[in-house]
C-alpha angles and dihedrals in degrees: 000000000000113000085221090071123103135209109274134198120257115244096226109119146104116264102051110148092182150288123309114248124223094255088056089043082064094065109036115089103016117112101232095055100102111122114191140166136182132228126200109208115184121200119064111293118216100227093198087049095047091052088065099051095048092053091038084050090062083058083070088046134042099186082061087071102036151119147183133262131168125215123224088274095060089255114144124218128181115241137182097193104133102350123147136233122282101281118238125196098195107201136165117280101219093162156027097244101032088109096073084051092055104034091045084062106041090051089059080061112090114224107243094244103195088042104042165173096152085203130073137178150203139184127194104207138206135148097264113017122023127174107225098207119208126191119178135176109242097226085076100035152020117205093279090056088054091049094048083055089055102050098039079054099055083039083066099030085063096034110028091175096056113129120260127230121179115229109201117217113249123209106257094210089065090053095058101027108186115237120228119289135174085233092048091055092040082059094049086057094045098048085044097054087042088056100063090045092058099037095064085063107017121165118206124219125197141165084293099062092035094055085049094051103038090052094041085052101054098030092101108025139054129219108242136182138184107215131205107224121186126182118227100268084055090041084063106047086049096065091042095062089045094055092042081058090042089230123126112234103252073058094062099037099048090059105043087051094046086047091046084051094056098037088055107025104032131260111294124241114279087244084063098047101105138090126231109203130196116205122183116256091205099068096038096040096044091241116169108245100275126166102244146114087273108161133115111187134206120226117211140165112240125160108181100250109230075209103084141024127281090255095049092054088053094054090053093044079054108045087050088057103046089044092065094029085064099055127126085207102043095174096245136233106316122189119158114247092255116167103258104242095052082052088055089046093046095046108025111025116018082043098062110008088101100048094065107100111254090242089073112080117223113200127248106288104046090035079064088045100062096041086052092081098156097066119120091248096071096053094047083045079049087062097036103061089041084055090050107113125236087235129049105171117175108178106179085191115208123351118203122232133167125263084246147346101217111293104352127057135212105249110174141343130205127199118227109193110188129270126253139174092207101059116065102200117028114170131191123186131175136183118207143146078006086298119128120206126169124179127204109214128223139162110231106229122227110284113261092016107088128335121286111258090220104089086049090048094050085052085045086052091040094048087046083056100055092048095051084046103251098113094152087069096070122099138144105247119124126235108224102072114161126249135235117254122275149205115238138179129189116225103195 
């Protein structure tokens, strides 16, 4: 056995939900795979009754009171033995914007996997308007799952004696299962022949290199986002000139933002000019609304054609996806059968170990790991980055919610994808209460050290707005602004 493996603990406890699948493996342990979303929520929230919704709420959904353990074999499986409940930091809400503020800080914070839960709140209150503030390791949700969490919480909030029934969390793997292929055998060979390679000097990664490289990543920079925001009245025009296009409106935004990329940044390599789409299991597949990691994705070249018009290019972005979306024989979920310990080195840790600044100490085993740069893993991180798509659009369309929930109201949400340096456009759009929001992801760089993509991303917003002909949206604020100092408690 490898000197580079640590003691594990032993899966052998009550609690286990199952074992963790090799799509969830992907996003375990990497440090931009926080997935988070807001929620503002007008009407004067009781904060004691809230509480108890949102620890009644994990009684739904088991992931929502889980952590991780390994076996002796390095295997993962999620467990709710001795978790606690959600935790919640209540604070004064003193402005409209002070949520970017607060949800930009506590994603630089790793989750305490072995210790859980992988999910983690906080509400800015105030008497009439309050931002319920969710942040989720991707391993346990999508942004469906994190709406769904929304909603079934606001269901309780409102009816705290509403019967519970739990909804146990399926494998999403065994939903879409992926057919045979020549390439999907190529990539079982492959994976096979990779595996002994990296067997005969593996390297293991737990909670305690994920916490040091999580916090040395972030340390010095910070996750952003531009976001697109239309009322209701634009909200509706919106999806007006999309349908008179007859184009839907991910469609439309997926396009205007890849356009403004190019216009403003320069066209990308033709090795970048594809899109990689998720799509949620749980509304093709008739699943019932369960809190889990519940996506398949389809992969496609597109380059955006100076021929024809924008709106010509979206219909055609459109009429591709929902060409394969449509599908009877989507080609599954497919992940080659990598040893999981070399899938946690490709995704979470080659991949960003050098990216941490050299004034943040990783500990020794990590600190072996990036000098060992002729292991197998950095060649295959090598490829995967250069695999990695210039557009990730994840569009969750419209979410339903009720008109109330007694006596507050659901006002607005906003998607947070993660945020990711290796992916140049990442887009995130939600529908909900008749309000459409979309956000555009970046990763801050340390100060001093290269420019800041945001003013580039709020001419890439602006530029999307034109082309979707809403040219009196654009404007050149920020959209980080500070907010004024509050008072916090923590409640847990």
């Amino acid at each position: 056995m490898s000197s580079h493996k640590k003691e594990l603990t032993n899966q052998n406890e009550s609690g286990n939900i199952r074992k963790m699948s090799l799509c969830e493996r992907m996003f375990f342990m990497s440090p931009v795979c926080t997935v988070m979303m807001a929620a503002r929520i007008t009407g004067q929230v009781d904060t004691t009754r809230f509480q108890k919704a949102l620890d009644a709420v994990t009684g739904i959904h088991p992931l929502l009171r889980a952590k991780i353990v390994f076996d002796q074999d390095h295997e993962a499986f999620f467990s709710t033995d001795h978790v606690r409940s959600i935790p919640i930091r209540i604070i004064s809400r003193l402005s409209d914007n002070q949520w970017m503020d607060e949800i930009k800080r506590e994603a630089r914070i790793p989750f305490k996997l072995e210790e859980g839960p992988l999910i983690k709140c906080i509400l800015l209150h105030s008497p009439d308007v309050s931002d319920l503030l969710v942040l989720c390791n991707h391993s346990i949700c999508d942004g469906m799952a994190l709406a769904i969490f929304i909603r079934d919480l606001l269901e309780l909030y409102q009816d705290p004696d509403k019967k519970i029934e739990v909804i146990h969390p399926p494998d999403a793997m065994n939903i879409l299962k992926p057919g045979f292929s020549i390439q999907g055998l190529i990539g079982q060979i492959f994976a096979s022949y990779t595996n002994w390679k990296w067997r005969k000097n593996p390297y293991y990664f737990g909670s305690e290199e994920y916490s040091t490289l999580y916090s040395s990543y972030w340390n010095d920079k910070k996750p952003g986002f531009v976001l697109f925001e239309f009322d209701l009245t634009e909200s509706e025009r919106l999806i007006a000139i999309c349908r008179d296009h007859e184009v839907s409106i991910g469609s439309a935004f997926s396009v205007a933002s890849l356009c403004a990329y190019e216009e403003i940044c320069g066209e990308f390599p033709r090795s970048k000019q594809k899109i990689m789409m998720p799509f949620d299991l749980r509304r093709r597949e008739h699943v019932e609304d369960v809190f889990c990691l519940c996506v398949g994705s389809i992969h496609f070249p597109f380059n955006y054609s100076r021929d024809k018009t924008f709106w010509q290019n979206a219909a055609s972005f459109h009429q591709e996806t929902h060409s394969r979306l449509s599908s009877k024989k989507l080609p599954g979920i497919q992940i080659p059968p990598f040893d999981l310990s070399l899938m946690d080195a490709i995704v979470s840790y080659s991949a960003f170990v050098h990216r941490v600044s050299r004034t943040n100490t990783l500990n020794e085993n990590l600190r072996k790991f990036s000098e060992d740069t002729h292991n197998v893993a950095w060649s295959l991180t090598k490829n995967f980055e250069n695999s990695i798509p210039c557009l990730v659009p994840t569009n969750l369309g419209n979410i339903e919610f009720s008109e109330s929930y007694g006596d507050v109201k659901l006002e607005q949400l906003v998607f947070l994808p993660s945020s990711s340096e290796l992916n140049p456009l990442i887009l995130g759009g939600v529908g909900a209460r008749g309000r459409v929001v979309f956000s555009l992801q970046f990763v801050d760089p340390p100060s001093g050290t290269t420019t800041s993509p945001e003013s580039e991303m709020i001419q890439i917003r602006n530029r999307a707005l034109e082309l979707l002909g809403f040219p009196e949206k654009s404007h050149q604020k920020p959209v980080e602004e500070k907010c004024q100092p509050s008072m916090e408690k923590d409640t847990r």
